[in-house]
N, C-alpha and C positions, 0 to 999 in steps of 0.2 A: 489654368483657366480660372478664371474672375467669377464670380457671381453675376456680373454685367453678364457676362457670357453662355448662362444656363437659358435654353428655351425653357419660359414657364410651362408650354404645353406639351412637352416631354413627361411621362411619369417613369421615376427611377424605381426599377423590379427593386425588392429586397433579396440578395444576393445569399444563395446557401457559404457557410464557412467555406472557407477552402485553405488547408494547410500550406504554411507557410516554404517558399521551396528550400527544400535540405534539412527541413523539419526533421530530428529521430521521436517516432513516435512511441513513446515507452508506454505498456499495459503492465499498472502497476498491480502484481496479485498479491493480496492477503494470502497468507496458507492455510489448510481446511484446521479444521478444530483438533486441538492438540490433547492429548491425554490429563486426567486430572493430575495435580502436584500437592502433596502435603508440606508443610513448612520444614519438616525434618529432615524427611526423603526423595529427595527428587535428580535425576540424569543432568548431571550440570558437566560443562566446559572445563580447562584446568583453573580456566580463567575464578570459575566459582560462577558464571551464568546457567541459568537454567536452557534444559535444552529438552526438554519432551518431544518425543516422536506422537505423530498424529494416532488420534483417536479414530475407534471405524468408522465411523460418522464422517470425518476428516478425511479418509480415503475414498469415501463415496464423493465426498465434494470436489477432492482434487479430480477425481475421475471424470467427472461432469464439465469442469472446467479446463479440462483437456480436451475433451470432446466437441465443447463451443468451442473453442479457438483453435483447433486443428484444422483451419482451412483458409484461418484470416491473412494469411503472408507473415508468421511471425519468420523472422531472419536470422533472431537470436534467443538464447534464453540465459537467463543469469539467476542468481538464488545466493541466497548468504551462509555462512558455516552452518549455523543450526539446521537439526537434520528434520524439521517440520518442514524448513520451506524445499530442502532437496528431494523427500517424496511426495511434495504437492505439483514440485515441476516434475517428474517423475512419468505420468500418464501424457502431457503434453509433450513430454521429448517421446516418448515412443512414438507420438501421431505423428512428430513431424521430423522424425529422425535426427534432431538436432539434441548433442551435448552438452550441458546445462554445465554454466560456467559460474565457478565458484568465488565470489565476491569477499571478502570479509568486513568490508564497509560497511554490507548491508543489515550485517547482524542489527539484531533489537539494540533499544535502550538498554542499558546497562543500568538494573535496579538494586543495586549497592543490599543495603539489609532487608530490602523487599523483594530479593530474587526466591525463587519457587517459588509455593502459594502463598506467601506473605503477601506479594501486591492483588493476588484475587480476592485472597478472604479480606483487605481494609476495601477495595473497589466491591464489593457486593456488602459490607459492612456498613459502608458509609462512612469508614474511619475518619474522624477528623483532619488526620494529616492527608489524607486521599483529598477530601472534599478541597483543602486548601489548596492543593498542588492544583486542582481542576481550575480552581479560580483564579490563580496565577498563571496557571499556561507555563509553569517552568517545571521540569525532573527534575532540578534542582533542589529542590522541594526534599525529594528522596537520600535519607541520609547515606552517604557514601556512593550514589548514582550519578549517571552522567547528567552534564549539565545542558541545557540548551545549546549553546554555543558551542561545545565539544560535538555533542551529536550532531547536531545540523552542519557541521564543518563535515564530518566522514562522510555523509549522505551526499553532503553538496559532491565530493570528491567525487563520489565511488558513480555518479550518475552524470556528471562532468565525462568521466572517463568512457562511460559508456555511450555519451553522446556523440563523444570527439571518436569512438572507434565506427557509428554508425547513420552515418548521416544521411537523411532519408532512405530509413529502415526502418521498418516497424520489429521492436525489440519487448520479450517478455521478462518482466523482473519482476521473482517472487521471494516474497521479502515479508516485512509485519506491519502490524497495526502502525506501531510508531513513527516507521518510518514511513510507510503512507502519509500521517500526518504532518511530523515535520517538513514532508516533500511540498506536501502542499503549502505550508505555513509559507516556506523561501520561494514558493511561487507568488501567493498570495498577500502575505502581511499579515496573516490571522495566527492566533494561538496555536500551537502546537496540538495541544486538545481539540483542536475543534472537531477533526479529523480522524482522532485515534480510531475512533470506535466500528469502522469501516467491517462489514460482516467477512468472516472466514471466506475465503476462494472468492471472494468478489474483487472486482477491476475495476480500478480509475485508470484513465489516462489522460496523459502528459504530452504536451509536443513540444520540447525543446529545442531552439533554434535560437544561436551566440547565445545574450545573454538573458534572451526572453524563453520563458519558462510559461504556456497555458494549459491550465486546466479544461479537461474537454470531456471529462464525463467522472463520476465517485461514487464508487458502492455500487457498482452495476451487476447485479446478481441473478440475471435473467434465468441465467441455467439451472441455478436452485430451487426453482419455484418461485408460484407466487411472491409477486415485491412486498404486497401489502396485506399483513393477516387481520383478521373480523377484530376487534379492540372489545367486542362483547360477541355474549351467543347466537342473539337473536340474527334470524337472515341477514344479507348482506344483500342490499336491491341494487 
């Protein structure tokens, strides 16, 4: 149809989204808050990756975030070696009776001499090398850590594979900060960072469909409370 062809006196509704068909819709979770790590002592992989199990705090969140989404059609559920994001999927496989499938893709970033709290304490530090990495948008940045281009390769994989096993499905994959963010990054085009910082047990999602990849929601954290807390004391009108 031409533009000759449109009656002017036609008005075209604005049309709600509607997913694309054979979309797999992936709800990607953050894992709840993971226990503190000191730079000496910390539950690491044989790899040398840090692996803390969640903090109580962490279990409440995961609980909460089973509870919202135990009714949405999830189909699947997947989760990466680290045992943070196994008992945050943990409460949502009990609601929905499904076995949460272990991924190794999905693991985090690989932070080379900033694994345990070495990368928390220069990130709350303001370390110079942290602040630089932010402004680059590259781990590479992290001496002996993965690179961009290493990372975002396994992610692409490990979510490629799980597209290609479920096409229009709605599929739960919990997983970390990072890789939230580089997910969105190869969605997007944007820094890797832009994203990381995505709150514990909160959900973005993804519709993936061939090689088109949208973003359709980030940091969706409804079930934890309040989105937005008071910036000062005084009332909140």
């Amino acid at each position: 149809m031409s533009n000759d062809d449109v009656d002017p006196k036609v008005a075209y509704a604005q049309k709600a989204f509607e997913a694309p068909e054979g979309a797999t819709d992936l709800l990607l979770i953050r894992h709840g808050q993971s226990e503190g790590m000191s730079s000496s002592t910390y539950p690491r992989l044989p790899s040398g990756q840090a692996d803390p199990a969640l903090s109580p705090l962490g279990h409440q969140q995961a609980a909460l975030m089973g509870e919202r989404l135990a009714a949405v059609g999830i189909q699947a559920i997947y989760c990466s070696t680290l045992v943070r994001t196994q008992q945050t999927a943990a409460p949502l496989a009990n609601f929905t009776g499904l076995d949460p499938v272990v991924v190794p893709e999905l693991r985090e970033v690989e932070l080379g001499e900033w694994e345990g709290g070495e990368f928390r304490k220069r990130s709350q530090q303001k370390d110079a090398s942290f602040l630089e990495m932010m402004r680059k948008g590259d781990w590479g940045v992290v001496p002996g850590g993965e690179d961009n281009e290493a990372f975002g390769a396994r992610v692409r994989g490990a979510l490629e594979k799980i597209q290609a096993a479920h096409p229009a499905q709605r599929v739960a994959v919990v997983c970390h900060g990072g890789v939230i963010g580089i997910a969105i990054a190869l969605a997007t085009g944007c820094s890797p960072m832009a994203f990381m910082h995505v709150d514990n047990a909160s959900i973005t999602q993804m519709l993936l469909v061939d090689d088109l990849w949208i973003v359709r929601r980030v940091n969706d954290t409804a079930h934890l409370g309040p989105a937005f807390a008071p910036v000062t004391d005084e009332p909140v009108m």
